[in-house]
C-alpha positions as protocol buffer text, in pm:
chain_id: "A"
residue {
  index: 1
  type: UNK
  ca { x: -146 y: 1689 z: -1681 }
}
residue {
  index: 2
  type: UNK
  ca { x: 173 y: 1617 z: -1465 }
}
residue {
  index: 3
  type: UNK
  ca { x: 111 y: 1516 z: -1120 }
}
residue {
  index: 4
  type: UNK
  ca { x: 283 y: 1853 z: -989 }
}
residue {
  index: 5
  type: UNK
  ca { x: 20 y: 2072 z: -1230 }
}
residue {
  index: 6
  type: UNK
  ca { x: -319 y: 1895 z: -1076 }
}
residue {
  index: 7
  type: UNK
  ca { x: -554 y: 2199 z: -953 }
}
residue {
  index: 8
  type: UNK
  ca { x: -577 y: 2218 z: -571 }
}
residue {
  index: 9
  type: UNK
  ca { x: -915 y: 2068 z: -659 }
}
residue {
  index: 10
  type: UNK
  ca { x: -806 y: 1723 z: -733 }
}
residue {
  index: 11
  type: UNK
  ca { x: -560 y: 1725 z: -347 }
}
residue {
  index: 12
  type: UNK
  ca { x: -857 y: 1827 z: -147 }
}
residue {
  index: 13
  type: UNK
  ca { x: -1115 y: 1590 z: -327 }
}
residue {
  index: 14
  type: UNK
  ca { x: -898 y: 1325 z: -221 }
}
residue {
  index: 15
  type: UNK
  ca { x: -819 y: 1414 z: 132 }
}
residue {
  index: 16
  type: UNK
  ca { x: -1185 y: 1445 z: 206 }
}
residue {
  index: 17
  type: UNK
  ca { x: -1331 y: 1119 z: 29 }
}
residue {
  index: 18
  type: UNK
  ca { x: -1050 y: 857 z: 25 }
}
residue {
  index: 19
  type: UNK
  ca { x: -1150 y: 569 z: 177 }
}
residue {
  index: 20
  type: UNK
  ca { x: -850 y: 517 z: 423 }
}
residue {
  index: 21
  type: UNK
  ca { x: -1035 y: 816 z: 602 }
}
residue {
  index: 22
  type: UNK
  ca { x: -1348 y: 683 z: 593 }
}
residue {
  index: 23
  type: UNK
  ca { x: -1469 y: 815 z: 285 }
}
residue {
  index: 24
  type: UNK
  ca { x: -1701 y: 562 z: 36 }
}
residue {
  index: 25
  type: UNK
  ca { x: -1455 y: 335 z: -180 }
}
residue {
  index: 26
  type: UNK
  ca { x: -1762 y: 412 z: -482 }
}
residue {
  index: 27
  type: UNK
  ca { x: -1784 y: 690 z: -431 }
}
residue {
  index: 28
  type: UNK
  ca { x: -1394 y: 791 z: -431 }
}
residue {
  index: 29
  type: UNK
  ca { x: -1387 y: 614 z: -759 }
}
residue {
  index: 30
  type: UNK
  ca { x: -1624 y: 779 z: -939 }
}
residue {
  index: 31
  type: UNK
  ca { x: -1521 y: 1101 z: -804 }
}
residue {
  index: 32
  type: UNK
  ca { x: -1173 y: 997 z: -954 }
}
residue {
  index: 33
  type: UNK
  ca { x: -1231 y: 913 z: -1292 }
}
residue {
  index: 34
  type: UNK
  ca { x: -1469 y: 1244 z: -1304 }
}
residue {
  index: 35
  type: UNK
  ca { x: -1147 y: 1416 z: -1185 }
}
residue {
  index: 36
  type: UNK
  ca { x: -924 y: 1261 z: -1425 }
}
residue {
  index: 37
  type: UNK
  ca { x: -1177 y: 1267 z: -1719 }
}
residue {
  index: 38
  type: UNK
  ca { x: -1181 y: 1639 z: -1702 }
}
residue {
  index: 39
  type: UNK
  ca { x: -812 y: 1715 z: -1688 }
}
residue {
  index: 40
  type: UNK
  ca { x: -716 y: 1514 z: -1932 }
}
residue {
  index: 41
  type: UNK
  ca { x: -602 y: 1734 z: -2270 }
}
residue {
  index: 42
  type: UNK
  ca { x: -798 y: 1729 z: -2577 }
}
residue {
  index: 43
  type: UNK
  ca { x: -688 y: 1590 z: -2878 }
}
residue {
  index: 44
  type: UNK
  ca { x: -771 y: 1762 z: -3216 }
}
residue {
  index: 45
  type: UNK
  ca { x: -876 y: 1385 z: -3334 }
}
residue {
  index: 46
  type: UNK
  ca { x: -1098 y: 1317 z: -3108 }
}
residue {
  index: 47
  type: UNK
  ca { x: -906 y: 1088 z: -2923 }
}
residue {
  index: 48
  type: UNK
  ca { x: -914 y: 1182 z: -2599 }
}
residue {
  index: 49
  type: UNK
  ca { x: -700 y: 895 z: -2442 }
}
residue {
  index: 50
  type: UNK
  ca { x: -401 y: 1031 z: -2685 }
}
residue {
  index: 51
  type: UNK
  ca { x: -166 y: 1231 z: -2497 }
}
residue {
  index: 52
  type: UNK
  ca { x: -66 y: 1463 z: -2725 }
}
residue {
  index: 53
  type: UNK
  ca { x: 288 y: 1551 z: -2597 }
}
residue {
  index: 54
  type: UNK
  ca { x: 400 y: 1225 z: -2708 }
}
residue {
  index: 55
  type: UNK
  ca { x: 353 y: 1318 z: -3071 }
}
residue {
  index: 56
  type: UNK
  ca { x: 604 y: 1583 z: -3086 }
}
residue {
  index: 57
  type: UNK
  ca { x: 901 y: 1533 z: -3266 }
}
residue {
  index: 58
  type: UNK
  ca { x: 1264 y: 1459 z: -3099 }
}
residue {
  index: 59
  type: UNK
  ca { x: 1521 y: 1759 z: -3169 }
}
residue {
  index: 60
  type: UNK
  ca { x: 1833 y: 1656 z: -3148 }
}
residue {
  index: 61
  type: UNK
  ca { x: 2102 y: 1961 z: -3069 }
}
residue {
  index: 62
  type: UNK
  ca { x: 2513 y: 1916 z: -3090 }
}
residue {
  index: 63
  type: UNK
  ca { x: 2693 y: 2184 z: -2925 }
}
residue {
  index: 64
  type: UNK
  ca { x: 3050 y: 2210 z: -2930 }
}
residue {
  index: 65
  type: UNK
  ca { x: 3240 y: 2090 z: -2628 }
}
């Protein structure tokens, strides 16, 4: 998920626990990689730490000039 896309979720989770405002450093972390863990995309394989937009292939178009 592109860093522009996150859910409001993910901005206010860490405003509230990150440890430069006093939040637990633990606790931030965990709260992180559950964060992460569920936004990442699923891939058909079973891989889940495949992003799958990298598998696409590249189209190359030539317009006149």
């Amino acid at each position: 998920m592109s860093r522009d896309r996150r859910p409001a979720g993910f901005a206010s989770f860490v405003r509230a626990n990150h440890p430069d405002v006093g939040g637990d450093p633990e606790e931030f972390a965990r709260g992180l990689a559950e964060l992460r863990r569920r936004a990442r995309p699923v891939d058909p394989s079973g891989r889940a730490d495949r992003d799958p937009r990298w598998d696409a292939p590249v189209v190359v178009v030539r317009r006149p000039s």
